[in-house]
C-alpha positions, 0 to 999 in steps of 0.5 A, spaced: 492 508 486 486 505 489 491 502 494 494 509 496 493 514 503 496 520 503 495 523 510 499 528 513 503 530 506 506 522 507 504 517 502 503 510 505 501 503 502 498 496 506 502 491 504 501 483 506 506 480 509 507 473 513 498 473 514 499 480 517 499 488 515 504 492 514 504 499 512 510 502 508 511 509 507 512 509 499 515 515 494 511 517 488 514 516 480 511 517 474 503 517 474 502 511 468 495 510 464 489 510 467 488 509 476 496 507 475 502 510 478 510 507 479 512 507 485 519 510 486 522 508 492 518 504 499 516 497 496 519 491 493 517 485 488 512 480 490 509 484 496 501 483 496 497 490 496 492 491 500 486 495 495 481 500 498 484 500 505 480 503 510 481 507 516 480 501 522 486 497 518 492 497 524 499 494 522 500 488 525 493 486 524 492 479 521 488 478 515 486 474 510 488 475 502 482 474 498 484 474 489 
């Protein structure tokens, strides 16, 4: 959940692709254990997500993936 914005009643996500973010509106599944939740639909496997997004983050913005 920590990767999560709700703004406007609309769940969003950052996501890393080609060195650069993207935003993806997601729909919520079931909340797991702890701070986790399935997503049910707007994400595909091995996309890097972005954790504690800020409000200065632009989609398209070039970035630098930090493990």
């Amino acid at each position: 959940r920590s990767s999560l914005i709700n703004f406007a009643g609309v769940d969003r996500v950052f996501v890393v692709k080609d060195g650069k973010l993207a935003e993806r509106i997601i729909r919520q599944g079931r909340r797991l254990e702890g701070d986790r939740l399935e997503v049910a639909t707007g994400l595909e496997p091995g996309l890097t997500l972005v954790t504690n997004p800020t409000d200065r983050f632009v989609p398209g913005q070039p970035v630098t993936v930090e493990r």
